[in-house]
NUTIVO-720047 format. One record per residue: x, y, z of N, C-alpha, C, CB in turn; residue in one letter. Coordinates in steps of 0.2 Angstrom, whole numbers. Atoms other than C-alpha are relative to their C-alpha. Last residue first. Glycine has a CB too. Layout:
// residues N
  n.east  n.north   n.up  ca.east  ca.north  ca.up  c.east  c.north   c.up  cb.east  cb.north  cb.up  residu
       X        Y      Z        X         Y      Z       X        Y      Z        X         Y      Z       A
...
This chain:
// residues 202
  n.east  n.north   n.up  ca.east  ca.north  ca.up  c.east  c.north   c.up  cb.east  cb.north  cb.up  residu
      -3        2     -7      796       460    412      -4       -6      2       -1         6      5       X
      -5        5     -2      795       459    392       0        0      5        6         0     -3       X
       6        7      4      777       469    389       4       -6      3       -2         1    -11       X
       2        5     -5      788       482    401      -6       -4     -2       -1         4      6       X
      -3        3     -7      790       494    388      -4       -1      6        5         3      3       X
      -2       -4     -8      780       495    375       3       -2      2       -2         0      4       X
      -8       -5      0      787       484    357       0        6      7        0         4     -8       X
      -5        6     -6      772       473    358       5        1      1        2        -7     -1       X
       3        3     -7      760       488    354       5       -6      3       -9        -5     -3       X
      -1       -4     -3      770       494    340      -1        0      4       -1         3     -2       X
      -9        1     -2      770       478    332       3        5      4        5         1     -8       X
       2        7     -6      749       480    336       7       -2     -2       -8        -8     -1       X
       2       -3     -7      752       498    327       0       -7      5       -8         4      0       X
      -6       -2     -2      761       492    311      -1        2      8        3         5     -6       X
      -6        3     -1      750       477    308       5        4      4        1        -2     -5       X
       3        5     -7      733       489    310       7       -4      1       -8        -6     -1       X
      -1       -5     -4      744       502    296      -3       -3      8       -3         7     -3       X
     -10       -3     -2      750       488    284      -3        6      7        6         8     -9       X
      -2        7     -2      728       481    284       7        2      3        0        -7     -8       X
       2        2     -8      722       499    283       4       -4      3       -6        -3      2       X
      -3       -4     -5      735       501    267      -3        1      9        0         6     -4       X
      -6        2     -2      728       486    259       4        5      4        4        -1     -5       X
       1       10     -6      710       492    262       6       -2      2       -2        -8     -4       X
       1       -4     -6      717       508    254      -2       -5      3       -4         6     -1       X
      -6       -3     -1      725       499    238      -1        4      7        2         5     -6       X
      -7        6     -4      710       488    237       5        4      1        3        -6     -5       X
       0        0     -6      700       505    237       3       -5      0       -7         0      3       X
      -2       -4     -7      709       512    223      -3       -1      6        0         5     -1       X
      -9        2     -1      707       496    213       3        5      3        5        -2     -6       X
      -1        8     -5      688       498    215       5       -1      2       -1        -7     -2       X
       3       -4     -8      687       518    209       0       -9      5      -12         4     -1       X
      -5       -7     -4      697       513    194      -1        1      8       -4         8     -3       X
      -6        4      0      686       498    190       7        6      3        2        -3     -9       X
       2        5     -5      670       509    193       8       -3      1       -7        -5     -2       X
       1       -4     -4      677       524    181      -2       -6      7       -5         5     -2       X
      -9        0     -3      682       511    169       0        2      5        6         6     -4       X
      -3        4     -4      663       505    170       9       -1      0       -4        -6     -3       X
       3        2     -8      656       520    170       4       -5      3       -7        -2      1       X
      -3       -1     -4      666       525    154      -2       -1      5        2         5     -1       X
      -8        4     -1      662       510    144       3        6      7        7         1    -10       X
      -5        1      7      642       515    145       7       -1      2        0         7     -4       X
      -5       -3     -3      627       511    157       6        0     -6        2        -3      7       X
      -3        4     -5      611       506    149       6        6      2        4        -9     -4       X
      -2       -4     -6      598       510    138       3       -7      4       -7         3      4       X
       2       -2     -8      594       500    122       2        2      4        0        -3      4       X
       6       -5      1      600       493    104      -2        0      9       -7        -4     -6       X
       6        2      3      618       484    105      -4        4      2       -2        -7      0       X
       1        4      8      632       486    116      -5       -3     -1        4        -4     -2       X
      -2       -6      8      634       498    129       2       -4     -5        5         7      0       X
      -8        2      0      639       483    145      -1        5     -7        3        -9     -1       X
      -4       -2     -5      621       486    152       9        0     -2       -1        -5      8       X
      -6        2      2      612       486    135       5        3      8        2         2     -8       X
      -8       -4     -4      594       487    142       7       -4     -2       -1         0     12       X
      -2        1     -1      578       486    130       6        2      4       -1         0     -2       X
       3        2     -5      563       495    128       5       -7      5       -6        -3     -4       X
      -6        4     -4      571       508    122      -3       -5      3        4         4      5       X
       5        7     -3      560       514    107       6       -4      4       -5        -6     -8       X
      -7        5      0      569       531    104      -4       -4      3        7         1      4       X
      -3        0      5      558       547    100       5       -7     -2        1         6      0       X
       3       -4      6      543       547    110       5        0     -6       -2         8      3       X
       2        5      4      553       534    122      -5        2     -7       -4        -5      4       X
       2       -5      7      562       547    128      -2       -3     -5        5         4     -3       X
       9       -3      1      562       536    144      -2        5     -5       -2         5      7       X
       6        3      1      577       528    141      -6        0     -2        0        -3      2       X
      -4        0      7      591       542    141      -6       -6     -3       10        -4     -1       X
       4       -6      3      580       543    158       2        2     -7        1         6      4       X
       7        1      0      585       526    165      -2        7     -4       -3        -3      7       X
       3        4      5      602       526    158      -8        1     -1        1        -7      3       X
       1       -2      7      602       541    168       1       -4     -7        4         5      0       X
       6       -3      0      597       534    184      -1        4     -7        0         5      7       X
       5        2      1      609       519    181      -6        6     -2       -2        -4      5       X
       1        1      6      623       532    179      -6       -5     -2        7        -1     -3       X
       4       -5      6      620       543    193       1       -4     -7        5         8      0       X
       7       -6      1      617       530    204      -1        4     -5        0         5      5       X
       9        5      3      630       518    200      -5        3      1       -2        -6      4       X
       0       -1      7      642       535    203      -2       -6     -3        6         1     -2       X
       2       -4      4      635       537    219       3        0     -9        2         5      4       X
       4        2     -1      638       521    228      -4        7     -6       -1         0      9       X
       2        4      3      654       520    221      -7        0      1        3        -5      2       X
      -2        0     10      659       536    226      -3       -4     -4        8        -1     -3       X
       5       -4      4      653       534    243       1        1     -8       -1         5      2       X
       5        1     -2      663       520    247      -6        4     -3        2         0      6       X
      -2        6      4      680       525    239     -10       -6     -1        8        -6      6       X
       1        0      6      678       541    247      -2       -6     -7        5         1      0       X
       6       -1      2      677       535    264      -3        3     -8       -2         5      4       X
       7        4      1      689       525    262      -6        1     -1        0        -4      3       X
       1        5      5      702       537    255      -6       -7      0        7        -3     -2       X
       4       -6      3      697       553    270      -1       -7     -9        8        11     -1       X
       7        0      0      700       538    281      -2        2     -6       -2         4      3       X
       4        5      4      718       535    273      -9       -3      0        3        -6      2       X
       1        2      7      722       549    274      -3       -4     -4        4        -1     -2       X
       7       -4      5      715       553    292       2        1     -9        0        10      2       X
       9        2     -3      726       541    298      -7        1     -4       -2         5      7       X
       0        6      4      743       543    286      -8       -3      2        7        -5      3       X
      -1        6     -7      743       562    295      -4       -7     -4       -5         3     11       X
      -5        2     -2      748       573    281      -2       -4      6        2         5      1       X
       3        1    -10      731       577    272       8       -5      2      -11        -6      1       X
      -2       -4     -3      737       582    254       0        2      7       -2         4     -2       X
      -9       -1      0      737       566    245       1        4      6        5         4     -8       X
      -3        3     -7      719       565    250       6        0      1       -2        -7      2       X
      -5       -4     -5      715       578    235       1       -4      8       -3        10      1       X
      -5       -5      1      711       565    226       5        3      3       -2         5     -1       X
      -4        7     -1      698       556    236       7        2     -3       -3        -6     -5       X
      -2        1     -9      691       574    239       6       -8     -1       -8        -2      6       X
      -3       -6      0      689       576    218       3        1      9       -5         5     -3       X
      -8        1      3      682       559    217       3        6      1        0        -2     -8       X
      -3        6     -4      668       564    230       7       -2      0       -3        -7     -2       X
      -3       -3     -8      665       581    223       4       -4      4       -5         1      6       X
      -4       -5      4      661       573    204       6        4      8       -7         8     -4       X
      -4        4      1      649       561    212       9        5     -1       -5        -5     -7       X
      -3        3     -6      641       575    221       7       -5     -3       -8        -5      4       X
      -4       -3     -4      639       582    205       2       -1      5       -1         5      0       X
      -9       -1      5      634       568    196       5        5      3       -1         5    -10       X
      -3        7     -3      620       565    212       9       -3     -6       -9        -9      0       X
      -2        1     -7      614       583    209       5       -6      2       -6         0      5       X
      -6       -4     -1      611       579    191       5        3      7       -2         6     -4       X
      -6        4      1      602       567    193       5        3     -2       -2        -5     -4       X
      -5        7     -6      592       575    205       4       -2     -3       -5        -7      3       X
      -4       -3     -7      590       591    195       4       -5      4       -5         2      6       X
       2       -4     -7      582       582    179       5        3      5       -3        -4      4       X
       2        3     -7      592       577    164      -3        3      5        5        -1      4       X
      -4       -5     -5      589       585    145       1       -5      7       -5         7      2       X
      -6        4     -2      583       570    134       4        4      5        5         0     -6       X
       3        7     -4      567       578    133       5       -4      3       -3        -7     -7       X
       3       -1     -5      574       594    127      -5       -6      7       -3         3     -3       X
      -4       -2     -5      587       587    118      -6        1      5        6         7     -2       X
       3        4     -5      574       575    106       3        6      5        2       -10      2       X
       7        4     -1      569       586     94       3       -3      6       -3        -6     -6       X
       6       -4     -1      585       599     94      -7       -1      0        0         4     -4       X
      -4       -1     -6      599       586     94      -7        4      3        8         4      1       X
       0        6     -7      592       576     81      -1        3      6        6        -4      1       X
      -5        2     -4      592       591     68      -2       -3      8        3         7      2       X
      -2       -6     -5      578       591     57       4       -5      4       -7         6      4       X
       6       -3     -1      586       588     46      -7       -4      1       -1         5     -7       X
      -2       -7     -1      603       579     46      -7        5      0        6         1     -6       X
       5       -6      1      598       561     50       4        5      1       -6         0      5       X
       4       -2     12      609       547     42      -7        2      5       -2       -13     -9       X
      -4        0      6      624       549     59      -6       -1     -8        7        -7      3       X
       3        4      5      612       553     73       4        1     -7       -7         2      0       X
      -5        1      9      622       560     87      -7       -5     -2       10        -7      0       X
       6        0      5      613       568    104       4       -1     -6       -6         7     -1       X
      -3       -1      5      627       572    119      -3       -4     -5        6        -1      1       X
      -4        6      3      618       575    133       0        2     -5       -2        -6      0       X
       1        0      7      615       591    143       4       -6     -3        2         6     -2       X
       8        5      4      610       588    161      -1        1     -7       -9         4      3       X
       4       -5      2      625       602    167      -6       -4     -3        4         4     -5       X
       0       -8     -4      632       589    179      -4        4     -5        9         4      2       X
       2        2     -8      628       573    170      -1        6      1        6        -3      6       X
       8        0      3      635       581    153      -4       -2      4       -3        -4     -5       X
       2       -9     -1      652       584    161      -7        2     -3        7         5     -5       X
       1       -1     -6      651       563    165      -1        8      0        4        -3      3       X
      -6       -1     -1      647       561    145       0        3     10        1         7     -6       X
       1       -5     -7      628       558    145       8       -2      3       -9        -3      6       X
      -3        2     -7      623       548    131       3        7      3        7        -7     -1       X
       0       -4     -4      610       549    114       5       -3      7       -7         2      1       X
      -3        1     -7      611       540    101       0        5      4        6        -2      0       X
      -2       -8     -3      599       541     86       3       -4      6       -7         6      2       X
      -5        1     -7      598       530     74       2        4      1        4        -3      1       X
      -3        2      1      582       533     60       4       -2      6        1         3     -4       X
      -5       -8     -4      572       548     66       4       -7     -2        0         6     11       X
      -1       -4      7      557       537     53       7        4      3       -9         6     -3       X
       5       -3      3      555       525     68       3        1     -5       -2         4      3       X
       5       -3     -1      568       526     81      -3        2     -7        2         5      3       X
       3       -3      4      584       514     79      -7        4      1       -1        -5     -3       X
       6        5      5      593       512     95      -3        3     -6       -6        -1      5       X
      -3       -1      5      608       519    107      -7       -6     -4        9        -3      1       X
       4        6      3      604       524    124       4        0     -9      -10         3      1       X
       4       -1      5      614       531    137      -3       -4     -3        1         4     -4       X
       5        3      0      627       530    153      -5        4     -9       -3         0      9       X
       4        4     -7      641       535    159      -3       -3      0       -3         2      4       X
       8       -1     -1      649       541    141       1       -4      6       -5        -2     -6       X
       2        5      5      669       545    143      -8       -2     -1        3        -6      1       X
      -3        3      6      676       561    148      -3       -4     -5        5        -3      1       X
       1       -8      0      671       565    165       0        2     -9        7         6      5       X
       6       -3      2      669       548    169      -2        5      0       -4        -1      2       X
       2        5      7      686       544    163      -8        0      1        4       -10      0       X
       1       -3     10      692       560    169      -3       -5     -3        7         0     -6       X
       5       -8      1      686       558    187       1        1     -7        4         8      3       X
       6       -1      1      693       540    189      -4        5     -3       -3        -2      5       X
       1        4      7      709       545    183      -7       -4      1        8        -6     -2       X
       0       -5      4      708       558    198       0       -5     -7        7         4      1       X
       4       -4      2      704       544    210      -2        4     -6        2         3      2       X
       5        4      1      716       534    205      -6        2     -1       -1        -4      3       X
       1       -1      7      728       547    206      -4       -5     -1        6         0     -3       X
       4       -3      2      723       550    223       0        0     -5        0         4      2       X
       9       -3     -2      726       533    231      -1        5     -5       -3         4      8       X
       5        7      6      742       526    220      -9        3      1        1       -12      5       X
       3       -2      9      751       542    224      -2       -4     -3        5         2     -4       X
       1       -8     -1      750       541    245       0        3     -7        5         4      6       X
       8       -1      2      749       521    241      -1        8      0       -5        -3      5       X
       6        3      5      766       522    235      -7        0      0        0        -5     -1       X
       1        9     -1      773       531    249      -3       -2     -7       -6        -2      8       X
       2        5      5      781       550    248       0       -9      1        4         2     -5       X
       1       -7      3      785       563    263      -4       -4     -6        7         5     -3       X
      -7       -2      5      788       549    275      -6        4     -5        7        -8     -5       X
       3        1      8      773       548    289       6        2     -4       -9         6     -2       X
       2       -4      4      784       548    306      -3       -4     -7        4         6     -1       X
      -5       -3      4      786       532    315      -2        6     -4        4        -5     -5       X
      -1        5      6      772       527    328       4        4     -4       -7        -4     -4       X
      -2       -6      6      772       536    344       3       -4     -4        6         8      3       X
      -6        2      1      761       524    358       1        4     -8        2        -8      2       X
       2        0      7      751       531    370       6       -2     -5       -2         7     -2       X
């Protein structure tokens, strides 16, 4: 078997992975994920989005800047609320980045860098989920927001995904190239370590 050089205490990617992570977590914990933004009728403009700490509890954040009675938040909120599932798949998402994270803390460079690709993988899969699926339900309150439109880049009238998803995605990509690259250094460093047995030269 062959005994590759200890893991040193501090490597760049061992603080490039989890803080990526973690600055994924704030910015869709922080910034909107996903929502709608349109004229409704006589409720004038109403926005509604879903902050990533508004995912998890299913409470979005309801602004209409020229309606003050009756209060926006209190017609549509309940409609606007999220279901279970999509909240489940915020919180999952929420767990994922939060493991990717804490992968600093796992000492053997193997299982780090698993614990970061599998992270990187699911995370993505789940944090497109949860913010299409709540585009799509910021949408469906069509009783009070005529969405028949989708703004995927959150801009202009319609449901879509908002700025913080797509930091949070960019985040969550350029920490898996940083872990890919680090597979790629750790297969080179073991098949250098492989031609270096003895008696490969007899």
């Amino acid at each position: 078997m062959v005994n590759l050089p200890p893991d040193s205490p501090v490597t760049l990617s061992r603080v490039l992975i989890p803080l990526g992570f973690l600055l994924a977590l704030l910015a869709a914990a922080v910034l909107p994920l996903a929502g709608v933004s349109c004229g409704a009728d006589t409720h004038g403009l109403i926005r509604i989005c879903y902050p990533g700490w508004g995912a998890v509890s299913g409470t979005p954040n309801i602004t209409s800047p020229y309606v003050t009675s009756p209060d926006p938040a209190t017609i549509v909120g309940p409609a606007a609320t999220l279901p279970t599932g999509i909240r489940l798949f915020a919180a999952l998402t929420t767990l994922v980045l939060l493991a990717g994270a804490a992968s600093a803390l796992v000492p053997n460079t193997y299982r780090r860098v698993a614990v970061g690709a599998t992270a990187t993988a699911v995370s993505l899969v789940l944090l497109v989920a949860t913010a299409v699926l709540a585009a799509a339900h910021a949408g469906s309150v069509y009783v009070y927001v005529d969405a028949s439109s989708w703004a995927w880049l959150g801009i202009g009238d319609g449901a879509g995904v908002s700025g913080g998803f797509w930091l949070a995605l960019v985040l969550v990509v350029g920490t898996g190239v940083v872990v890919l690259s680090n597979i790629s250094g750790l297969r080179s460093a073991r098949a250098d370590a492989d031609l270096r047995m003895p008696g490969l030269d007899a």
